[in-house]
mmCIF file of the N, C-alpha and C atoms, coordinates in Angstrom:
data_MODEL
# 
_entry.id   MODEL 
# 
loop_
_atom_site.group_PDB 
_atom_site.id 
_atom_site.type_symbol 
_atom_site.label_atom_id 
_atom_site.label_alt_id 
_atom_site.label_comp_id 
_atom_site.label_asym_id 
_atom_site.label_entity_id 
_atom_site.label_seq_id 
_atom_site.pdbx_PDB_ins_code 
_atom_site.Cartn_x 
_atom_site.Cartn_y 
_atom_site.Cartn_z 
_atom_site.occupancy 
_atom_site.B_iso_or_equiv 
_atom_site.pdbx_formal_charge 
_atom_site.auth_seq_id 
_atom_site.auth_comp_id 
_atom_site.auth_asym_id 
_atom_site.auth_atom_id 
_atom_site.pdbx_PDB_model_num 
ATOM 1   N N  . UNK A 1 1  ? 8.218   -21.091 14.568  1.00 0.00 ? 1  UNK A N  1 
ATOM 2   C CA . UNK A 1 1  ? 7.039   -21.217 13.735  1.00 0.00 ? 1  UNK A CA 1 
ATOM 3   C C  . UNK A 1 1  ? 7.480   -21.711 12.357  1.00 0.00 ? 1  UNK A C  1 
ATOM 4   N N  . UNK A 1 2  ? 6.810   -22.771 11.697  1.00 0.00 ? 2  UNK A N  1 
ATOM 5   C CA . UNK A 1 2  ? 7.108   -23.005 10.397  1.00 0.00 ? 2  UNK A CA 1 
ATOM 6   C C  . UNK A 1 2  ? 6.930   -22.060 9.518   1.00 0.00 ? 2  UNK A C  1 
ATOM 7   N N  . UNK A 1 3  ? 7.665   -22.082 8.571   1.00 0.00 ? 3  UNK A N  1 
ATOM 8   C CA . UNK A 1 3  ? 8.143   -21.492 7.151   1.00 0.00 ? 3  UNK A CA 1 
ATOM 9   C C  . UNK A 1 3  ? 6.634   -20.954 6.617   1.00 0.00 ? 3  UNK A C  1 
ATOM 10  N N  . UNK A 1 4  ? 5.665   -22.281 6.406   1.00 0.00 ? 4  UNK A N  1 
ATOM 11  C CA . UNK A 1 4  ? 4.196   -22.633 6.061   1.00 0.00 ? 4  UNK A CA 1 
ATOM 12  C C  . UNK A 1 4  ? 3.098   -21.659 6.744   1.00 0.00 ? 4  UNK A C  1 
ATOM 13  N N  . UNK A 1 5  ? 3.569   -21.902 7.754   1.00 0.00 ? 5  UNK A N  1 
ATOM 14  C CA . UNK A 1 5  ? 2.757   -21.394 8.623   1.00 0.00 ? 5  UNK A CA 1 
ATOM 15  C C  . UNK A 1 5  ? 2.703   -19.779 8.919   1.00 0.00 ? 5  UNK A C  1 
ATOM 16  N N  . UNK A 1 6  ? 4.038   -18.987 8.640   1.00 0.00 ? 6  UNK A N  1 
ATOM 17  C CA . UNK A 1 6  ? 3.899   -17.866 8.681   1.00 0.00 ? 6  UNK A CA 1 
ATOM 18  C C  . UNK A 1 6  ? 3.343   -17.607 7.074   1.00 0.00 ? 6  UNK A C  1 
ATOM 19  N N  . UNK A 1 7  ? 3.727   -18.456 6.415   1.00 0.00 ? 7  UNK A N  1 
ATOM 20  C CA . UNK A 1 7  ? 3.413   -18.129 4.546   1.00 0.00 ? 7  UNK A CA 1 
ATOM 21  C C  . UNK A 1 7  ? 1.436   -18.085 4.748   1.00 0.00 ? 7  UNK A C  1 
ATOM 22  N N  . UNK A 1 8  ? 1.242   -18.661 5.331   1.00 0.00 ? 8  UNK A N  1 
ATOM 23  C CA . UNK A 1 8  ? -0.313  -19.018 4.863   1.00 0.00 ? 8  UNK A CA 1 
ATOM 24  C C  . UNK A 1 8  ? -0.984  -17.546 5.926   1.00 0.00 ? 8  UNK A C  1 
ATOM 25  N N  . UNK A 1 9  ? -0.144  -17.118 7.095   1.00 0.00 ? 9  UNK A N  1 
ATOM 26  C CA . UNK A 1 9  ? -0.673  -16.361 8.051   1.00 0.00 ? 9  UNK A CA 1 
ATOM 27  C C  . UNK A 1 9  ? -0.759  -14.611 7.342   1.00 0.00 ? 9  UNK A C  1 
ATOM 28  N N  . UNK A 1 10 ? 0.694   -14.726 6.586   1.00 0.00 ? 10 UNK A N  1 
ATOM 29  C CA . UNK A 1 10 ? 0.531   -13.054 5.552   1.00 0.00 ? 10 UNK A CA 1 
ATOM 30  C C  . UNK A 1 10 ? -0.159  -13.254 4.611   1.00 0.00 ? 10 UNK A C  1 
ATOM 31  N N  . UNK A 1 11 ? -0.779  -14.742 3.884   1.00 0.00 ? 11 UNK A N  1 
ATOM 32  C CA . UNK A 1 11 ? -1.610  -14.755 3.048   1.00 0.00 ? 11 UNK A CA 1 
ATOM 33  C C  . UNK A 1 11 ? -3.087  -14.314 3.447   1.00 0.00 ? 11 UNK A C  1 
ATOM 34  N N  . UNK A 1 12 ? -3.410  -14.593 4.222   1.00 0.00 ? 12 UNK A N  1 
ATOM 35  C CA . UNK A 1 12 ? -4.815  -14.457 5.107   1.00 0.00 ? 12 UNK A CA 1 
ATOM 36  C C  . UNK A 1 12 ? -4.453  -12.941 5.375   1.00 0.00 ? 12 UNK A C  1 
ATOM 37  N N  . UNK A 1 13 ? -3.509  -12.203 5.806   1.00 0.00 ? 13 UNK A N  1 
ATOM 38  C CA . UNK A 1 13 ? -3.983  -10.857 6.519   1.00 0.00 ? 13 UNK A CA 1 
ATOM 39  C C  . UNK A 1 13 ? -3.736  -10.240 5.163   1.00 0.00 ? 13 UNK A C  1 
ATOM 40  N N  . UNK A 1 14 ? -2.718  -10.723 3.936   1.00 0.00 ? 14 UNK A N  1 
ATOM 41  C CA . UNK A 1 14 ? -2.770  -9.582  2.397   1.00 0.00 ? 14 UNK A CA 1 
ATOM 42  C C  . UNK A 1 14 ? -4.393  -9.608  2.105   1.00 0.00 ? 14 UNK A C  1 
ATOM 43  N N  . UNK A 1 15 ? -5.005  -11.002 2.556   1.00 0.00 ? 15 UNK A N  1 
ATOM 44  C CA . UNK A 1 15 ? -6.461  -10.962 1.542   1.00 0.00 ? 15 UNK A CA 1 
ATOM 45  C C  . UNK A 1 15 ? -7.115  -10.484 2.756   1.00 0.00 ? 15 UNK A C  1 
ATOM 46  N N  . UNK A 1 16 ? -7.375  -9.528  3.736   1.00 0.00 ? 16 UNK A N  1 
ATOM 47  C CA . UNK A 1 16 ? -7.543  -9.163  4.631   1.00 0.00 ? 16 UNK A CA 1 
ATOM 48  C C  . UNK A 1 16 ? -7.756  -7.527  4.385   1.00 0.00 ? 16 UNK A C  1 
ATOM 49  N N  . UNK A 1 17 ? -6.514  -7.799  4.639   1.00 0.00 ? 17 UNK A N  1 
ATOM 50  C CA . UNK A 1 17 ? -6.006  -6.030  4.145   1.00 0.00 ? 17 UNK A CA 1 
ATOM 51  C C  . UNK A 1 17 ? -6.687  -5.636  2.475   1.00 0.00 ? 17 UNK A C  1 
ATOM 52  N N  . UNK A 1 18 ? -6.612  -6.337  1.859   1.00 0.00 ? 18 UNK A N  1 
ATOM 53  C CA . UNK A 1 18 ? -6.893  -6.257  0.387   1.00 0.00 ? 18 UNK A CA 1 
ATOM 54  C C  . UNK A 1 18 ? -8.786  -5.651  0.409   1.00 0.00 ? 18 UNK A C  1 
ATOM 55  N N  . UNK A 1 19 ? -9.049  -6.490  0.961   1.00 0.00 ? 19 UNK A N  1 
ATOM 56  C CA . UNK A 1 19 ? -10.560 -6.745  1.277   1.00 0.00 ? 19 UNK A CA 1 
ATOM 57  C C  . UNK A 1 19 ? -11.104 -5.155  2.189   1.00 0.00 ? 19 UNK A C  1 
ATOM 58  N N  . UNK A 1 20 ? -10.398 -4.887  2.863   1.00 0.00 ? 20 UNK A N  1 
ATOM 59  C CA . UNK A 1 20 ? -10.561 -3.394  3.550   1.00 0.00 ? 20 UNK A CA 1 
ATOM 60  C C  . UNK A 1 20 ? -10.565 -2.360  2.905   1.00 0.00 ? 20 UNK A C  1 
ATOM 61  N N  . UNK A 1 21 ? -9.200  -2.363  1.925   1.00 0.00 ? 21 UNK A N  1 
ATOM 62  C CA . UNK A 1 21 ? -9.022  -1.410  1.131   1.00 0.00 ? 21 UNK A CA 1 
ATOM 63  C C  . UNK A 1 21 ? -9.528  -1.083  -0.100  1.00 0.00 ? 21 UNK A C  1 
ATOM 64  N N  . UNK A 1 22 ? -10.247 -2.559  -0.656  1.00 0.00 ? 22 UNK A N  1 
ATOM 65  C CA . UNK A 1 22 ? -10.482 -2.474  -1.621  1.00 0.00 ? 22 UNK A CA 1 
ATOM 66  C C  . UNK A 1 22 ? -12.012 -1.122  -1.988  1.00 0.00 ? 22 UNK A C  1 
ATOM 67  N N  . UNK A 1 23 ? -12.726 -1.321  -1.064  1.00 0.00 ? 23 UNK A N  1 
ATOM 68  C CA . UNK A 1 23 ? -13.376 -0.158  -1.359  1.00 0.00 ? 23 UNK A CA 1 
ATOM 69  C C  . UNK A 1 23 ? -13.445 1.572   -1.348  1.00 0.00 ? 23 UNK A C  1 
ATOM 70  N N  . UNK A 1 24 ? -11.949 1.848   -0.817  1.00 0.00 ? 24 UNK A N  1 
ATOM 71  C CA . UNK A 1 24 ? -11.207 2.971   -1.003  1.00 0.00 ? 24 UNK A CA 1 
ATOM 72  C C  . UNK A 1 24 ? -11.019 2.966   -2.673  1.00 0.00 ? 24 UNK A C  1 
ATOM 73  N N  . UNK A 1 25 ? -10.290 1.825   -2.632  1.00 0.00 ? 25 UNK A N  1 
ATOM 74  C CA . UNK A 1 25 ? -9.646  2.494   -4.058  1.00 0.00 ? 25 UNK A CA 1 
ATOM 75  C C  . UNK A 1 25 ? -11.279 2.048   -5.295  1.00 0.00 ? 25 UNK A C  1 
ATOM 76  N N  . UNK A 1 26 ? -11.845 1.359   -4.849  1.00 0.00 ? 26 UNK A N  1 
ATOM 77  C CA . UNK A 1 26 ? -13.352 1.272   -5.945  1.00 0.00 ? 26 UNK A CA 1 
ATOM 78  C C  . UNK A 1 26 ? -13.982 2.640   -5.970  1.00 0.00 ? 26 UNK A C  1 
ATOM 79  N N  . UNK A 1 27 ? -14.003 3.439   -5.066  1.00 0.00 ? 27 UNK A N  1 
ATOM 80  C CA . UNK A 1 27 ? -13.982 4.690   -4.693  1.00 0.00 ? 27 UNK A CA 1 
ATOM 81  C C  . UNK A 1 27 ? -13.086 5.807   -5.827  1.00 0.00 ? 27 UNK A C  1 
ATOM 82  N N  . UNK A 1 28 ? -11.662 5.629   -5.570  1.00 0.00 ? 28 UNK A N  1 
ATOM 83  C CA . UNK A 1 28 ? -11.030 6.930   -6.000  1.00 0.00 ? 28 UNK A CA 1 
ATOM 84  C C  . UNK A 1 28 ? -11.041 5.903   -7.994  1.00 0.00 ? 28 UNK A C  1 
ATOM 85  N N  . UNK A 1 29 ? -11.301 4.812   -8.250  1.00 0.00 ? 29 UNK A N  1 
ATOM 86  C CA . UNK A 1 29 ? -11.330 4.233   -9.134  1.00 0.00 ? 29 UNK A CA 1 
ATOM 87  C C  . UNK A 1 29 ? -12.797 5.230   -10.152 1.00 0.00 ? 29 UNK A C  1 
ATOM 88  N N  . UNK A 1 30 ? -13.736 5.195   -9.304  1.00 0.00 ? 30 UNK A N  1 
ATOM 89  C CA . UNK A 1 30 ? -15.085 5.761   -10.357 1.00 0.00 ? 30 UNK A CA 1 
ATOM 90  C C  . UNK A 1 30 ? -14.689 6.986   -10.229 1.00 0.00 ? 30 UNK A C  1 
ATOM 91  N N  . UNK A 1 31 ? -13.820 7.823   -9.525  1.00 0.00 ? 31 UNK A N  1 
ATOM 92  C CA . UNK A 1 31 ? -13.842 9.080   -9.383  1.00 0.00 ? 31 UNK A CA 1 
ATOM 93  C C  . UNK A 1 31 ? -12.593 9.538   -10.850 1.00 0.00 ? 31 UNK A C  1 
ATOM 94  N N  . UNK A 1 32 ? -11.602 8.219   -10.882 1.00 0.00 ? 32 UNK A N  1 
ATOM 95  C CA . UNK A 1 32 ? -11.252 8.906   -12.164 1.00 0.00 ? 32 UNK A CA 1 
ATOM 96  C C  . UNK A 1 32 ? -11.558 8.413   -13.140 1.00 0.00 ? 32 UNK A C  1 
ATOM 97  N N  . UNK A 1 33 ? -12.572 7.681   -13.161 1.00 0.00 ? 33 UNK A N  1 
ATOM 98  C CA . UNK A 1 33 ? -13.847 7.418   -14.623 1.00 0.00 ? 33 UNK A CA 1 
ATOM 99  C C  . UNK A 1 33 ? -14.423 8.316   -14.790 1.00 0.00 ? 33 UNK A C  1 
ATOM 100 N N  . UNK A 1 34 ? -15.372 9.166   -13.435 1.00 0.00 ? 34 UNK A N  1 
ATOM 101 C CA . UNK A 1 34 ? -15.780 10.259  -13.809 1.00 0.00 ? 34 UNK A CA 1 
ATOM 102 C C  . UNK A 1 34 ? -15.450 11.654  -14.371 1.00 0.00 ? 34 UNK A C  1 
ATOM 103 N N  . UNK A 1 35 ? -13.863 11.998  -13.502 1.00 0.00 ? 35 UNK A N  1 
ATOM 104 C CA . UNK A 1 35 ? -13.414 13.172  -14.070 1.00 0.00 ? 35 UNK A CA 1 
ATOM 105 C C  . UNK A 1 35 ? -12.655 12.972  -15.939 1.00 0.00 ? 35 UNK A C  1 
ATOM 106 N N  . UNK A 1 36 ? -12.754 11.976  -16.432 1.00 0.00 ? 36 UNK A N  1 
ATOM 107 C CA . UNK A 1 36 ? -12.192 11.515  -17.707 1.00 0.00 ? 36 UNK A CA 1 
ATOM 108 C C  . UNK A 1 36 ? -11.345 11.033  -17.987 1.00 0.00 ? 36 UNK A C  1 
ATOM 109 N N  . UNK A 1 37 ? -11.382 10.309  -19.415 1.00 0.00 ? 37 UNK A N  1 
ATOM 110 C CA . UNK A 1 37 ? -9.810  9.513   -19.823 1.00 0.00 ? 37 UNK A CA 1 
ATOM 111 C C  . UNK A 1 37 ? -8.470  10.003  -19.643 1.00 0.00 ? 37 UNK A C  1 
ATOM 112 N N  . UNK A 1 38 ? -7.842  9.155   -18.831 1.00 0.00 ? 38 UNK A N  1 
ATOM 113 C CA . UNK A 1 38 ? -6.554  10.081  -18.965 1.00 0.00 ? 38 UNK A CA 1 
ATOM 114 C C  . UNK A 1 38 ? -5.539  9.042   -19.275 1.00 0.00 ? 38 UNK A C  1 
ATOM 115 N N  . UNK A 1 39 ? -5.845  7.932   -19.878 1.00 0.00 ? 39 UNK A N  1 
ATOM 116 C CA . UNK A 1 39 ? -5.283  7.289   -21.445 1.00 0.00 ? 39 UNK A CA 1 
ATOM 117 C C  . UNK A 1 39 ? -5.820  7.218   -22.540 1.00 0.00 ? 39 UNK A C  1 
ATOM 118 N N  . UNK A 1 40 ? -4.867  7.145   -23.625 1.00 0.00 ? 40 UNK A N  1 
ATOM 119 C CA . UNK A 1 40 ? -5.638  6.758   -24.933 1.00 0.00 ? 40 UNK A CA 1 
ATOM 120 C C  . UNK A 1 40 ? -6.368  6.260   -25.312 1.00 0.00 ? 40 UNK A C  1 
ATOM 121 N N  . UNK A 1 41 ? -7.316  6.665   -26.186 1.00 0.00 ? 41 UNK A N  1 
ATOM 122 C CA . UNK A 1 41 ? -8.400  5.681   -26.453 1.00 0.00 ? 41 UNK A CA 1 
ATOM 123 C C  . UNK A 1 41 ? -8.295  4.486   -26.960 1.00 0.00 ? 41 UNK A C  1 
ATOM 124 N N  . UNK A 1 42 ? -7.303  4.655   -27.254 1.00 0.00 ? 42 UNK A N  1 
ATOM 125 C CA . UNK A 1 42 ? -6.279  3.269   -28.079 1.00 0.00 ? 42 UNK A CA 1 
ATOM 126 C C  . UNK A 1 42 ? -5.969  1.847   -26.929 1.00 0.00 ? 42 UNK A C  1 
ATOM 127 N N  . UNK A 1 43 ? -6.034  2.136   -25.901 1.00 0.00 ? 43 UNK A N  1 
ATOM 128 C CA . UNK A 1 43 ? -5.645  1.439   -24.934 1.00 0.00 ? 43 UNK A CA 1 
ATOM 129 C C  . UNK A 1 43 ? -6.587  0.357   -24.503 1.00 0.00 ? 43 UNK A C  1 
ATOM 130 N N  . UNK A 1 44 ? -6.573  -0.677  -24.180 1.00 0.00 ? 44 UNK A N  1 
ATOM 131 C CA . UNK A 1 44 ? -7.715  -1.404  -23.385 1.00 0.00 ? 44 UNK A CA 1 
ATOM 132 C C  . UNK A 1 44 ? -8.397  -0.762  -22.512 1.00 0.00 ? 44 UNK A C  1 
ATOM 133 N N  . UNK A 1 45 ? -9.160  -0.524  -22.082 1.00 0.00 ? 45 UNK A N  1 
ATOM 134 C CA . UNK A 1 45 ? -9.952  -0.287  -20.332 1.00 0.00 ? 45 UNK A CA 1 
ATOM 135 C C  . UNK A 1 45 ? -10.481 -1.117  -19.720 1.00 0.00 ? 45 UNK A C  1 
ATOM 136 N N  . UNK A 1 46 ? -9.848  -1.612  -18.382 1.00 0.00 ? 46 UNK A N  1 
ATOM 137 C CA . UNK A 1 46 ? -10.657 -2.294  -17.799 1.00 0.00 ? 46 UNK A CA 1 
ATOM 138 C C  . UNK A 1 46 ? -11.785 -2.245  -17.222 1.00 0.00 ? 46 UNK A C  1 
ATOM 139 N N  . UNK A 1 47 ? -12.861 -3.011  -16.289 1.00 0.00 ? 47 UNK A N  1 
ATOM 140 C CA . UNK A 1 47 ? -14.046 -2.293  -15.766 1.00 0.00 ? 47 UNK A CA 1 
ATOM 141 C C  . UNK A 1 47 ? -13.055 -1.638  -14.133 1.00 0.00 ? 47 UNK A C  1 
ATOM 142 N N  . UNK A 1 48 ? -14.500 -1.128  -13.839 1.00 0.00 ? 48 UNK A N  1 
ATOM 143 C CA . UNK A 1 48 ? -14.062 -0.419  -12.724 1.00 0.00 ? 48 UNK A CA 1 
ATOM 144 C C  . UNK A 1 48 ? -13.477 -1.003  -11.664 1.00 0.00 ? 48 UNK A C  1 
ATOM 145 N N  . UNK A 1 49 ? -13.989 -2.282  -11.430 1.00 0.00 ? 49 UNK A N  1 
ATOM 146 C CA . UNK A 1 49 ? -13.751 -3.148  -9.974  1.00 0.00 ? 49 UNK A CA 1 
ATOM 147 C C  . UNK A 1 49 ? -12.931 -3.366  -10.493 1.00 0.00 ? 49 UNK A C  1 
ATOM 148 N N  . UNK A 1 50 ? -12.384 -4.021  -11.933 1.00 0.00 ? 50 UNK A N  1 
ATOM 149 C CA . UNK A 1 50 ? -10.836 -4.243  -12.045 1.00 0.00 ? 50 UNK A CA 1 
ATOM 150 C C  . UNK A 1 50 ? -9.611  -3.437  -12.146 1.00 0.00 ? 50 UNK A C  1 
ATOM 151 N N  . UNK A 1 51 ? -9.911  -1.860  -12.167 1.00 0.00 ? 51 UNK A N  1 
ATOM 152 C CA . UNK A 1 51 ? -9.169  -1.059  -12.143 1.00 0.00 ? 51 UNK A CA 1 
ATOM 153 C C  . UNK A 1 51 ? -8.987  -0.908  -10.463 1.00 0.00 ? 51 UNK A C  1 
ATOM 154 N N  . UNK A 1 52 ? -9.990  -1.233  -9.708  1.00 0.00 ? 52 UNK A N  1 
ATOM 155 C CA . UNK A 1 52 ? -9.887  -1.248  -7.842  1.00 0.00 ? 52 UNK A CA 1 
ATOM 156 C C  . UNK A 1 52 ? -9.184  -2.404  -7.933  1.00 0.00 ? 52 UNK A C  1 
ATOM 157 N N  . UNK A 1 53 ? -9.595  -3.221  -8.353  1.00 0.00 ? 53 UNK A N  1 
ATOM 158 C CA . UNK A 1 53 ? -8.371  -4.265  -7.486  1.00 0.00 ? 53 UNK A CA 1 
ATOM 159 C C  . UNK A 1 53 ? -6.955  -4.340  -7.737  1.00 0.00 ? 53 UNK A C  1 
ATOM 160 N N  . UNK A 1 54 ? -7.199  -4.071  -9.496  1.00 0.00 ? 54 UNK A N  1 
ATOM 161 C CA . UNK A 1 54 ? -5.392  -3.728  -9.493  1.00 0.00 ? 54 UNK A CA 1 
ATOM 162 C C  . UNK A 1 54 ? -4.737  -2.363  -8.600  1.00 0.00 ? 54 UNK A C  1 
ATOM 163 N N  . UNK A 1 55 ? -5.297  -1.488  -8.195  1.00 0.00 ? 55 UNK A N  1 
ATOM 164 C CA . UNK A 1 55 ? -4.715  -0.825  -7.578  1.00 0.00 ? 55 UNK A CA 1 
ATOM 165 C C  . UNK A 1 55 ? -4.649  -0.895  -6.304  1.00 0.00 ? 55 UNK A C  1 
ATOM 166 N N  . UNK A 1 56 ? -5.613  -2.097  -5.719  1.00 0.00 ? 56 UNK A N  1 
ATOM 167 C CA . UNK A 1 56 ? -5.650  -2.516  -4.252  1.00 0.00 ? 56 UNK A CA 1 
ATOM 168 C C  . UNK A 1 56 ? -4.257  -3.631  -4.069  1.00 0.00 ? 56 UNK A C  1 
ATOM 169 N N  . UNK A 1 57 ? -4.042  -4.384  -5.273  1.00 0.00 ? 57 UNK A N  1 
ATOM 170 C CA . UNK A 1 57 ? -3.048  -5.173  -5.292  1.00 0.00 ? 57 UNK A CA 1 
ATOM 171 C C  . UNK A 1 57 ? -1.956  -4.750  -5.084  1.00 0.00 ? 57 UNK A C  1 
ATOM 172 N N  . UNK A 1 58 ? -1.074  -3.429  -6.111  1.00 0.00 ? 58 UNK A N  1 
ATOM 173 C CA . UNK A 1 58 ? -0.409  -2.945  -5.808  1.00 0.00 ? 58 UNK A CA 1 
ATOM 174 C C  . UNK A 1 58 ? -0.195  -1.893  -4.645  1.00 0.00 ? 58 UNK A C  1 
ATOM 175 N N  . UNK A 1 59 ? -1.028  -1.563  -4.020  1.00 0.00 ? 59 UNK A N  1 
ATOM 176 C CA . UNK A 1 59 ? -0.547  -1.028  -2.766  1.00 0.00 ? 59 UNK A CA 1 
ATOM 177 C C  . UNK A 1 59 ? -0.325  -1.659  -1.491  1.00 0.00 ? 59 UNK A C  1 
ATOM 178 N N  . UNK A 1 60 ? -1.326  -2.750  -1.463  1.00 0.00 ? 60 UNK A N  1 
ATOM 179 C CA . UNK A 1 60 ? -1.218  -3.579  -0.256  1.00 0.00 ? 60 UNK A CA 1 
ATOM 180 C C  . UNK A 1 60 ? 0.126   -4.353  0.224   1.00 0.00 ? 60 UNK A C  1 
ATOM 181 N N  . UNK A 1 61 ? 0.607   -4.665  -0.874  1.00 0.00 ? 61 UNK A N  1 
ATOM 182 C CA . UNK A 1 61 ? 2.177   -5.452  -0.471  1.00 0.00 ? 61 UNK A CA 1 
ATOM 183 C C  . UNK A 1 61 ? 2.905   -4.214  0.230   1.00 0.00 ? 61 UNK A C  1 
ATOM 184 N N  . UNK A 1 62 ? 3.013   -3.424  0.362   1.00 0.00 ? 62 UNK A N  1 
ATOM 185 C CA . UNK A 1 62 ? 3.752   -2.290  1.132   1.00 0.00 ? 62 UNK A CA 1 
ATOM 186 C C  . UNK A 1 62 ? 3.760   -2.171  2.185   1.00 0.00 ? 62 UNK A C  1 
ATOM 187 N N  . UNK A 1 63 ? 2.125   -2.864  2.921   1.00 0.00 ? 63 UNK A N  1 
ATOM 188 C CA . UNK A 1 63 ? 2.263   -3.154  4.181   1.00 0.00 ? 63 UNK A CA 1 
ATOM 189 C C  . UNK A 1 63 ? 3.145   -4.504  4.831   1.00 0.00 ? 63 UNK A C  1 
ATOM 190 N N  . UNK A 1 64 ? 3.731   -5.188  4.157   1.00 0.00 ? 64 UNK A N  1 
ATOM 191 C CA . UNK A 1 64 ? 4.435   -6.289  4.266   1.00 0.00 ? 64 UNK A CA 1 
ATOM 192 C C  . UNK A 1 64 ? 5.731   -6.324  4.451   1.00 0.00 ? 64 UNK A C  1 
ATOM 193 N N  . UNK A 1 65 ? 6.454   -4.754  3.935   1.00 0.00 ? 65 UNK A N  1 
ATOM 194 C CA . UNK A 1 65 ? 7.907   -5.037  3.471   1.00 0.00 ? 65 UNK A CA 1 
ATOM 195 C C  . UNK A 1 65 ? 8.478   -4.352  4.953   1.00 0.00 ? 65 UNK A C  1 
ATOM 196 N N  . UNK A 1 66 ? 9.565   -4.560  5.083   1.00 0.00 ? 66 UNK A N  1 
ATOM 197 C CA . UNK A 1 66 ? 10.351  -4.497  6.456   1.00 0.00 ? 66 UNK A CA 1 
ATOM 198 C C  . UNK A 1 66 ? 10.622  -5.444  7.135   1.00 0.00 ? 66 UNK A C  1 
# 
């Protein structure tokens, strides 16, 4: 199988996988908006869906490694 071809095939199942999970973590995301800040107020905040996807981002590559 080409190089390409497996590259474009884990691209499709990360945005796959990403897409599944992502409403888990949009989930545990409002849940720690709701229970309160637990950074500084000093800090940026992102919105919520962007606090889900960065944390959908970083977990999903984990299914990849091995």
């Amino acid at each position: 199988m080409p190089a390409t071809a497996r590259l474009h095939r884990e691209a499709v199942q990360f945005r796959i996988l990403l897409g599944l999970t992502y409403p888990l973590f949009l989930a545990a995301a409002l849940v720690q908006r709701l229970r309160g800040p637990a950074r500084p107020a000093l800090a940026p905040r992102r919105t919520v869906f962007g606090e889900a996807r960065a944390m959908a981002a970083q977990a999903v590559p984990f299914a990849f490694m091995g």
